[in-house]
C-alpha positions as CSV (number, residue, x, y, z in Angstrom):
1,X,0.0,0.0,0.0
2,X,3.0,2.5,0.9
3,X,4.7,1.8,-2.7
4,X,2.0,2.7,-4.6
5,X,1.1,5.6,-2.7
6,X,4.4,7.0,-3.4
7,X,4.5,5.9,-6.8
8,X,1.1,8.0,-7.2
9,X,3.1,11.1,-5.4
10,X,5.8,10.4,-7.9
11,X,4.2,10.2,-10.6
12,X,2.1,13.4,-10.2
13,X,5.3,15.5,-9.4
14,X,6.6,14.3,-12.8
15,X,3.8,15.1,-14.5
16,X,3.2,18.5,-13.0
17,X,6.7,19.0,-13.9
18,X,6.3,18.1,-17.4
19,X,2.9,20.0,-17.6
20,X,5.3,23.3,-16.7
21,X,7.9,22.5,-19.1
22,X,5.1,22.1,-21.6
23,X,3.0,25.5,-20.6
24,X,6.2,28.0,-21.1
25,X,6.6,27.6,-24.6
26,X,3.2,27.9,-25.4
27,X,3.0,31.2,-23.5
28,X,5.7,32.1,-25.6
29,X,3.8,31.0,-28.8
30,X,0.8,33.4,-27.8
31,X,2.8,35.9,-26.8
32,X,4.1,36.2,-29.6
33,X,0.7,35.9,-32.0
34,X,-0.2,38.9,-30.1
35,X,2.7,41.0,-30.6
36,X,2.4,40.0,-34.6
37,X,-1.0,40.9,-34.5
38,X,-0.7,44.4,-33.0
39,X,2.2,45.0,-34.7
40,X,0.3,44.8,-38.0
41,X,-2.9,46.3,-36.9
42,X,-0.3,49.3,-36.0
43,X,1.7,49.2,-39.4
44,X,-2.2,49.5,-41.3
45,X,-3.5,52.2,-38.9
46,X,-0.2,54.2,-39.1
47,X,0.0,54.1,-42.9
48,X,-4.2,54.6,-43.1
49,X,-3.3,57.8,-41.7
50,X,-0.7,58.6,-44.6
51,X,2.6,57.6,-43.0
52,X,3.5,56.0,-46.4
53,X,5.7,53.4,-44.8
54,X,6.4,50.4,-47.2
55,X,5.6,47.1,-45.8
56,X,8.3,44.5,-46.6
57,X,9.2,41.4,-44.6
58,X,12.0,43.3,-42.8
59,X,9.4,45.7,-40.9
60,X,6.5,43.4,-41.0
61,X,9.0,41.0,-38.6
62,X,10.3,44.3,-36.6
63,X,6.8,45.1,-36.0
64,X,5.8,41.7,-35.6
65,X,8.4,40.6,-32.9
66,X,8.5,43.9,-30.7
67,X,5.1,45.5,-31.5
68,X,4.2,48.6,-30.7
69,X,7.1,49.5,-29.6
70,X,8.7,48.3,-33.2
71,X,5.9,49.8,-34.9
72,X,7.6,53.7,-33.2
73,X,10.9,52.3,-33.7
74,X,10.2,52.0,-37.8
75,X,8.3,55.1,-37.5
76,X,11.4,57.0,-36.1
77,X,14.0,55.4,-38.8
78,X,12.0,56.3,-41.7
79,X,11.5,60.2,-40.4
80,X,15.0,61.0,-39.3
């Protein structure tokens, strides 16, 4: 009875373990949707209001990776 009472305890340490390894790169993963997401809704509404800022795949991943604050960091290169 004692053995498989710790082999229960075991084996729910491992998996809680495993269930936190697992749950850190999927934050990541959304986290990162997010930024890409604003980042683009940013890049439309700044050039909606006449920015003229070309999209290409360099910006697109700036603003993409770092969001809004890419999305002032492209703005800022392209006006000074």
């Amino acid at each position: 009875m004692f053995e498989s009472v710790i082999g229960l305890a075991v084996g729910i340490i491992i998996l809680a373990l495993i269930m936190k390894l697992v749950s850190i790169p999927i934050h990541l993963f959304w986290k990162f949707i997010t930024n890409s997401i604003v980042g683009a809704v940013m890049l439309w509404v700044v050039n909606l209001f006449g920015a003229g800022i070309p999209i290409d795949i360099v910006r697109a991943l700036i603003a993409g990776v770092f969001g809004i604050p890419g999305v002032i960091v492209i703005l800022l290169y392209q006006y000074l």
